[in-house]
C-alpha positions in Angstrom: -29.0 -24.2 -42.4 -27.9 -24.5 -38.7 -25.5 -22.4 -37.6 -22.4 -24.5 -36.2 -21.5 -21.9 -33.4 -17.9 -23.7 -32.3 -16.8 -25.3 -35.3 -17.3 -21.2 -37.0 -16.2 -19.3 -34.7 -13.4 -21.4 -34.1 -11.9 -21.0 -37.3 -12.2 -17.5 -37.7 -10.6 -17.5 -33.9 -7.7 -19.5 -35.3 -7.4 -17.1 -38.3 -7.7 -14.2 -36.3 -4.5 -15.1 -33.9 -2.8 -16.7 -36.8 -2.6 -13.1 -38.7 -2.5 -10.9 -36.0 -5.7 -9.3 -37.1 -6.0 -7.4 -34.3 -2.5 -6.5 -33.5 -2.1 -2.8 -33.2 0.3 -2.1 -36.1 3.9 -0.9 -36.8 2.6 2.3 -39.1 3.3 5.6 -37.2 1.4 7.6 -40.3 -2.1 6.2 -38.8 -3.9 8.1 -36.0 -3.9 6.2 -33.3 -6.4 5.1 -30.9 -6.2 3.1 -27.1 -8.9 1.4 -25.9 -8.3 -0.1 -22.2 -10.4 -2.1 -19.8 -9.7 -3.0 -16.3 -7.5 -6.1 -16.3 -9.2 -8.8 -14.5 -7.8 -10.7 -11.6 -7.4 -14.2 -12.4 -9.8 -16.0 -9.6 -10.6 -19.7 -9.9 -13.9 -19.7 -10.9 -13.0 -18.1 -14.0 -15.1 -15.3 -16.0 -18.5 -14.2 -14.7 -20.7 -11.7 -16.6 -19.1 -8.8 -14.7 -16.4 -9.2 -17.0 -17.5 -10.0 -20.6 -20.4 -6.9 -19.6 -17.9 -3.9 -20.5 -15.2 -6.1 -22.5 -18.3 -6.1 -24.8 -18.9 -2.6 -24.8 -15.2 -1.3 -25.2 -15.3 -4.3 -28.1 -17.2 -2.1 -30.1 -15.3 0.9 -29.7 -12.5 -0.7 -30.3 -13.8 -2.4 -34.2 -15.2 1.0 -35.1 -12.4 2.6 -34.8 -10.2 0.5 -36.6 -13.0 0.9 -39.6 -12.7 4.5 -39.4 -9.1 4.0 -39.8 -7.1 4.3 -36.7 -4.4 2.1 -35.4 -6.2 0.5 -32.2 -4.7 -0.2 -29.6 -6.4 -2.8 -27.2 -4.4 -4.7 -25.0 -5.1 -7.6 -22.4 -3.8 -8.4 -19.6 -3.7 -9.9 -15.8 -4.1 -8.6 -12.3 -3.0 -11.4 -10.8 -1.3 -10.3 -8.2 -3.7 -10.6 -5.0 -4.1 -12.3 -1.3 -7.2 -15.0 -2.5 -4.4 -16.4 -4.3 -2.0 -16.7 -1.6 -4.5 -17.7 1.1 -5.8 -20.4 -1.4 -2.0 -22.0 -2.0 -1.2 -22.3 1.4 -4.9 -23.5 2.5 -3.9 -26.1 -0.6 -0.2 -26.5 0.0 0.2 -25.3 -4.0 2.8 -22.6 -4.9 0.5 -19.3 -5.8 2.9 -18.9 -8.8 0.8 -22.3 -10.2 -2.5 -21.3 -9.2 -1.6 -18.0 -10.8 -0.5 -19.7 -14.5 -3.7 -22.4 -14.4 -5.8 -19.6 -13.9 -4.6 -17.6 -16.6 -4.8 -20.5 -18.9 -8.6 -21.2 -18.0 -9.1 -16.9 -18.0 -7.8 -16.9 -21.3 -9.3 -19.5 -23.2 -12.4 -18.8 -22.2 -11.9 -14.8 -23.2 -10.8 -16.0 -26.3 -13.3 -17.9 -26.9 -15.7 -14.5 -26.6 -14.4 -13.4 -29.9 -13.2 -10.0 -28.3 -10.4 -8.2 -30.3 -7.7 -8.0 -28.0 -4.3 -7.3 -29.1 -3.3 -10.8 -27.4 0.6 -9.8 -28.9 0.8 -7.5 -25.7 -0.3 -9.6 -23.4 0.9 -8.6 -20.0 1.1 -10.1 -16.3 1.3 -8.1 -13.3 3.4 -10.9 -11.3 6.0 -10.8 -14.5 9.3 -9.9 -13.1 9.7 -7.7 -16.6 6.7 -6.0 -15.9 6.2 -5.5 -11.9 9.8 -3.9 -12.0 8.0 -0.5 -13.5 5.2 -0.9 -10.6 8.1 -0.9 -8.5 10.3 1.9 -10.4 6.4 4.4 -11.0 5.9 3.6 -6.7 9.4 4.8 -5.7 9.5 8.2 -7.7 6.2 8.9 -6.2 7.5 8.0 -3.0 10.3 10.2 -4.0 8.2 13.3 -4.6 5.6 12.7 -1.4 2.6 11.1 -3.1 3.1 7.6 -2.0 3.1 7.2 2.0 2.1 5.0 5.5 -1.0 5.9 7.2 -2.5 4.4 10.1 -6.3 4.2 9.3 -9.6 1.7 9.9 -10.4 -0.4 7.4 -12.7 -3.4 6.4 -10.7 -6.4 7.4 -12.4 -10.1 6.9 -11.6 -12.4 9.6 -11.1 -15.3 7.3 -9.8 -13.7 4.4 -7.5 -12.3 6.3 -7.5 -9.1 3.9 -8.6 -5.8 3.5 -11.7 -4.9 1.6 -13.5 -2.3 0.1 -16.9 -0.7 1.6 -18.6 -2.2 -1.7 -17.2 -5.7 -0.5 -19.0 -5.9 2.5 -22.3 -6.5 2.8 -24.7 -6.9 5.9 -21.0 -7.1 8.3 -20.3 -9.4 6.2 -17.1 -10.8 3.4 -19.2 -10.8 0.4 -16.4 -13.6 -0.9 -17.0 -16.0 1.9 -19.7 -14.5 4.0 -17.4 -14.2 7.6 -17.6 -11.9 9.8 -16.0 -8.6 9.0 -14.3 -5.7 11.4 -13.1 -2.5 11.3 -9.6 -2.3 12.5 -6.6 0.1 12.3 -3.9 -0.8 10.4 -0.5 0.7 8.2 -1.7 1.5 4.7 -0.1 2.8 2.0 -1.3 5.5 0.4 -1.2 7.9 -2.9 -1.9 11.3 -2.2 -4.8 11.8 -5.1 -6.3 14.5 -2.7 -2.9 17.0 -4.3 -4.7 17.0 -7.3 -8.2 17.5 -6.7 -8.3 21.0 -7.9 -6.9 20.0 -10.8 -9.0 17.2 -11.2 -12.3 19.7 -12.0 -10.5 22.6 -13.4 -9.0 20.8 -16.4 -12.4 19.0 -17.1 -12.4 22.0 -19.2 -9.6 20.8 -21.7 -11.1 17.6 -22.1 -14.3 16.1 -24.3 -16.0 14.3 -22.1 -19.8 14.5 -22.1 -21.5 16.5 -19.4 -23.2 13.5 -17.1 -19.4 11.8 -16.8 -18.2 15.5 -16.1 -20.7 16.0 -13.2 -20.3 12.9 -11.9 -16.2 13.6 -11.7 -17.5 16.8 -10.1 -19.9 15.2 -7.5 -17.1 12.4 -6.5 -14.6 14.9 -5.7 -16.4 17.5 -4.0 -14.9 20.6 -3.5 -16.6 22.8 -0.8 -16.0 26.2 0.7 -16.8 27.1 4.0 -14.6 27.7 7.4 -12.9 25.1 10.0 -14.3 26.1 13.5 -12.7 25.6 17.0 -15.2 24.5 19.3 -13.7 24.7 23.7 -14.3 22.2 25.5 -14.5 21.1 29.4 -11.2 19.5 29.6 -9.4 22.3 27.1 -9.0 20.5 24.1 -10.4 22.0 21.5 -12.9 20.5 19.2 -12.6 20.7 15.3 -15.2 20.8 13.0 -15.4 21.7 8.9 -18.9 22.8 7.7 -20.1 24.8 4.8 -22.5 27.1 7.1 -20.8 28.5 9.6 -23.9 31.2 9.2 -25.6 28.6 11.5 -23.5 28.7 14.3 -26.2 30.3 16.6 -27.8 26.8 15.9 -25.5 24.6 17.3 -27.3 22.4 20.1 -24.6 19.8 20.4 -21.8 17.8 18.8 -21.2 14.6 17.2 -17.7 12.9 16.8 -16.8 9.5 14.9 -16.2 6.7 17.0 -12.6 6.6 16.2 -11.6 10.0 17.6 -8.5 10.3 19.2 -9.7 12.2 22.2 -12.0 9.3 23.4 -9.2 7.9 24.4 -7.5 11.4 25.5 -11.0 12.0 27.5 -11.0 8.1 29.1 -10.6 8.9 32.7 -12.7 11.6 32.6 -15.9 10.2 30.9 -18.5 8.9 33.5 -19.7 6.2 31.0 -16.6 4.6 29.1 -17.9 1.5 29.1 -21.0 2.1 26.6 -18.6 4.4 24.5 -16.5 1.3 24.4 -19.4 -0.9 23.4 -20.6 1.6 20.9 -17.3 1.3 19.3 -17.0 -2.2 19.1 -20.9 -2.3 17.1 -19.1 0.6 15.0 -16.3 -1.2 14.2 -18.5 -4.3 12.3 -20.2 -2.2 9.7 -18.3 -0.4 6.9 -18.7 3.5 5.8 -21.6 3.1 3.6 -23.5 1.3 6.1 -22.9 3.9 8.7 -23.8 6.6 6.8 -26.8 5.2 4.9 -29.3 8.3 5.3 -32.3 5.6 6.2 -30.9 3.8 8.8 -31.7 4.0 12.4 -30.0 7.0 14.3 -28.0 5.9 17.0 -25.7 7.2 19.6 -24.3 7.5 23.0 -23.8 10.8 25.0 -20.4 11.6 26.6 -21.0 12.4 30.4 -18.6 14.3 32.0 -17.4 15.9 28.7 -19.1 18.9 27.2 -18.5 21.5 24.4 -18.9 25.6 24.6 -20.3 27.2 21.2 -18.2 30.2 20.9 -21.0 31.7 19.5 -23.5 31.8 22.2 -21.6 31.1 24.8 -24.0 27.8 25.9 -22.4 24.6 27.2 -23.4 22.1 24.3 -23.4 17.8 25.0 -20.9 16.0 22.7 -21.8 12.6 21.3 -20.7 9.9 19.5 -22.1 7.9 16.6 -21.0 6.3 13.5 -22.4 8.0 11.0 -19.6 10.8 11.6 -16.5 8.9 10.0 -12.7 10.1 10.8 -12.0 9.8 7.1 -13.9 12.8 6.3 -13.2 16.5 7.4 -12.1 16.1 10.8 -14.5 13.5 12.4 -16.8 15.6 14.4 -19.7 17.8 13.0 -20.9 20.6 14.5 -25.1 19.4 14.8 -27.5 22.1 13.5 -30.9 20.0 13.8 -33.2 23.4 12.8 -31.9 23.1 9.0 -30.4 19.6 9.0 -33.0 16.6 8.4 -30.4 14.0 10.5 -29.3 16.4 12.6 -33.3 17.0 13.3 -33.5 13.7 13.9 -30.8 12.8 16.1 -32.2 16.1 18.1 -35.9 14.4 18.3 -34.6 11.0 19.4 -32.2 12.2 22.0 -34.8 14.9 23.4 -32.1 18.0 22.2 -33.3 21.6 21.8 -34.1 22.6 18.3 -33.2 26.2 17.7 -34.1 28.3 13.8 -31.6 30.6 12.9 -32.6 31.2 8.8 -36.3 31.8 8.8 -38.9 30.8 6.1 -39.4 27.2 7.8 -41.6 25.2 10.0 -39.1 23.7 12.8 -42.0 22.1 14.6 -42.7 19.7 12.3 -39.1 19.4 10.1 -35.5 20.6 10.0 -35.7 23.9 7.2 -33.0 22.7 4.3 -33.9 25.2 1.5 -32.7 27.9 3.4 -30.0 29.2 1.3 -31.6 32.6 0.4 -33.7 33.7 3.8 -32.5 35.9 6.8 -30.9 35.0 9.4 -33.1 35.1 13.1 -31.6 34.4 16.5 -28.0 34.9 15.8 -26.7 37.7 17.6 -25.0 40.3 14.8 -26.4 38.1 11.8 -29.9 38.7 12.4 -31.2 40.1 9.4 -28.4 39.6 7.0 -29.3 37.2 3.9 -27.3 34.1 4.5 -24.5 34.5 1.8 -23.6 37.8 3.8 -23.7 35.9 7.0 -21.3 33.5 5.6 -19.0 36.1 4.9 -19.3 38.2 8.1 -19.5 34.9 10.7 -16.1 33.9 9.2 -14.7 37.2 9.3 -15.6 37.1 13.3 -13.8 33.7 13.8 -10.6 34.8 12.4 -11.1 38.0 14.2 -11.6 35.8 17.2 -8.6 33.2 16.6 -11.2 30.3 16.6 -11.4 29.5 13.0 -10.4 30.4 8.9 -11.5 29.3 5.3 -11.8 26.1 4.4 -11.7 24.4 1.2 -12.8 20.7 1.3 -13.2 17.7 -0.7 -15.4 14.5 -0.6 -12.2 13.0 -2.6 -10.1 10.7 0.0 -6.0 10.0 -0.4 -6.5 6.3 -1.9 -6.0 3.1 -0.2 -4.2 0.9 -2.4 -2.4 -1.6 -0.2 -4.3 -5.1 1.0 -2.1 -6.2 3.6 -2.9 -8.3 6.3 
């Protein structure tokens, strides 16, 4: 017997809606259950198979637990509130409010159409006055209490877009919407202030059941380190700031690398014999987004600043500065400290550009490559660390920089205050 696929699963659709058979219910003596997905954004082309993919997967969750007897919850809604839609209403002289609803009509009979058990009773719509109004009322008591504010930052903006997109969204330079050219450029953001709670964030993984791999992985996106922030002098008496997690390396220090963004390019301008490349540089920066500047395999480049030159407190020496965009401003305090004898691109920034290599942990072969796994060996050519195993260097080199007023303890994170504005 052939199996009439849309005259079927029509009519168990129809049933389905008609009773409410998925409708969380109105019985406070069940245990109760919610299931969520991302909404998805209404676009015109309508569903693709990055959105039926984990609609599927929560699907199941969501049927098994209403067998084992809990009161699902598992709504739908839209995120429909977005830029696309605007640029494509005025490009097509329709009100966005239109291209909003005929989307939603063509999102949602073709979701329904899926079979998915969505509790369609509390459907919701982010551009709903009824609804928006507790975006609005959630935004100003965090705005209230200091978690929601403007920052002046780079981001990806699309030329022809004319929004702001995410490092996943660009690809080669590139919109990966409508393939135009994409820059970095600074601009007002708002932002939540996530980064208050990071601590938080890994300790109370502890009350919670998640399995191991989705713990670690919480872990490894937030990324609490500890180690020291360091004061570097410079030749024009601005200091130079740098976090790292081995300030037992100090002695190692053959130069300096800050992000193109930097404020004290600019500070530095009259005094730096080569502006011009810098400028260059910055402008080639500015087209590629963060995980294309810090992709481990890609080509190292750079550019020297001449006429501006760093002092390691450490050993005294008079160190070059550089710039290059794999050192981003949105991370510690764009500019590393470059120890190329136990750093691979350190290592080989130092062999392109010719800079001295110098071991200060032994056990390695710096001839040939940077010495990595040096977290239990001695340290060699440091001054009063020599022969101290490197978690008592740690201890003792921070010690000496608070001792000397150029540095303290540090905790950092990889975990970045979230962008969650798209303005033009």
């Amino acid at each position: 017997m052939e199996y009439n696929f849309k005259k079927i699963e029509k009519k168990w659709q129809d049933i389905w809606s008609k009773e409410g058979t998925f409708n969380a219910k109105e019985n406070y003596d069940l245990p109760k259950y919610y299931v969520l997905i991302e909404f998805p954004y209404p676009s015109g082309e309508g569903l693709h198979i990055g959105h039926p993919r984990p609609y599927t997967a929560m699907d199941i969750v969501a049927r098994k637990k209403r067998l084992d007897g809990y009161n699902v919850l598992y709504p739908i809604g839209w995120d429909a509130f977005g830029l696309p839609t605007e640029n494509y209403a005025l490009k097509n002289k329709i009100h966005p409010a239109d291209v909003t609803r005929d989307n939603i009509k063509k999102f949602k009979s073709q979701l329904m159409s899926l079979g998915l058990s969505f509790d369609w009773s509390r459907e919701i719509n982010t551009t709903d006055p009824s609804y928006y109004r507790w975006t609005q009322w959630i935004f100003l008591k965090m705005f209230e209490k200091g978690l929601a504010y403007k920052k002046e930052m780079a981001v990806n903006y699309c030329t022809s877009c004319k929004v702001v997109l995410a490092n996943e969204e660009v690809i080669a330079g590139s919109c990966e919407r409508c393939h135009s050219e994409v820059v970095r450029k600074v601009k007002s953001q708002w932002m939540l202030a996530i980064t208050k709670y990071a601590d938080r964030l890994i300790d109370d993984l502890d009350t919670v059941s998640y399995i191991d791999r989705v713990k670690s992985q919480q872990i490894n996106w937030i990324g609490r380190s500890y180690g020291a922030e360091i004061a570097f002098p410079t030749s024009k008496g601005d200091d130079l700031i740098v976090y790292t997690t081995r300030p037992d390396t100090i002695f190692g220090v053959t130069y300096m690398v800050i992000s193109p963004e930097h404020d004290l390019l600019e500070k530095w301008s009259d005094n730096i014999e080569n502006y011009d490349e810098i400028e260059r540089y910055k402008y080639l920066a500015s087209k590629k987004s963060d995980l294309e500047r810090t992709e481990l395999l890609k080509e190292k480049t750079g550019v020297e600043i001449l006429g501006v030159n760093a002092i390691n407190p450490a050993t005294g020496n008079r160190i070059p500065i550089f710039v290059a965009d794999y050192v981003l401003m949105g991370y510690g305090t764009g500019a590393i400290m470059a120890v190329p004898g136990h750093d691979q691109r350190d290592y080989d920034f130092a062999k392109k550009f010719s800079l001295p290599i110098v071991e200060v942990v032994e056990g390695g072969d710096i001839e040939k490559e940077a010495y990595v796994d040096c977290d239990k060996g001695l340290m060699v050519n440091s001054g009063f660390l020599n022969g101290m195993n490197v978690e008592k260097a740690k201890a003792r080199t921070i010690d000496w920089l608070i001792e000397n007023n150029i540095g303290c303890h540090k905790v950092n994170y990889k975990l970045r205050d979230w962008v969650f504005s798209r303005q033009r």
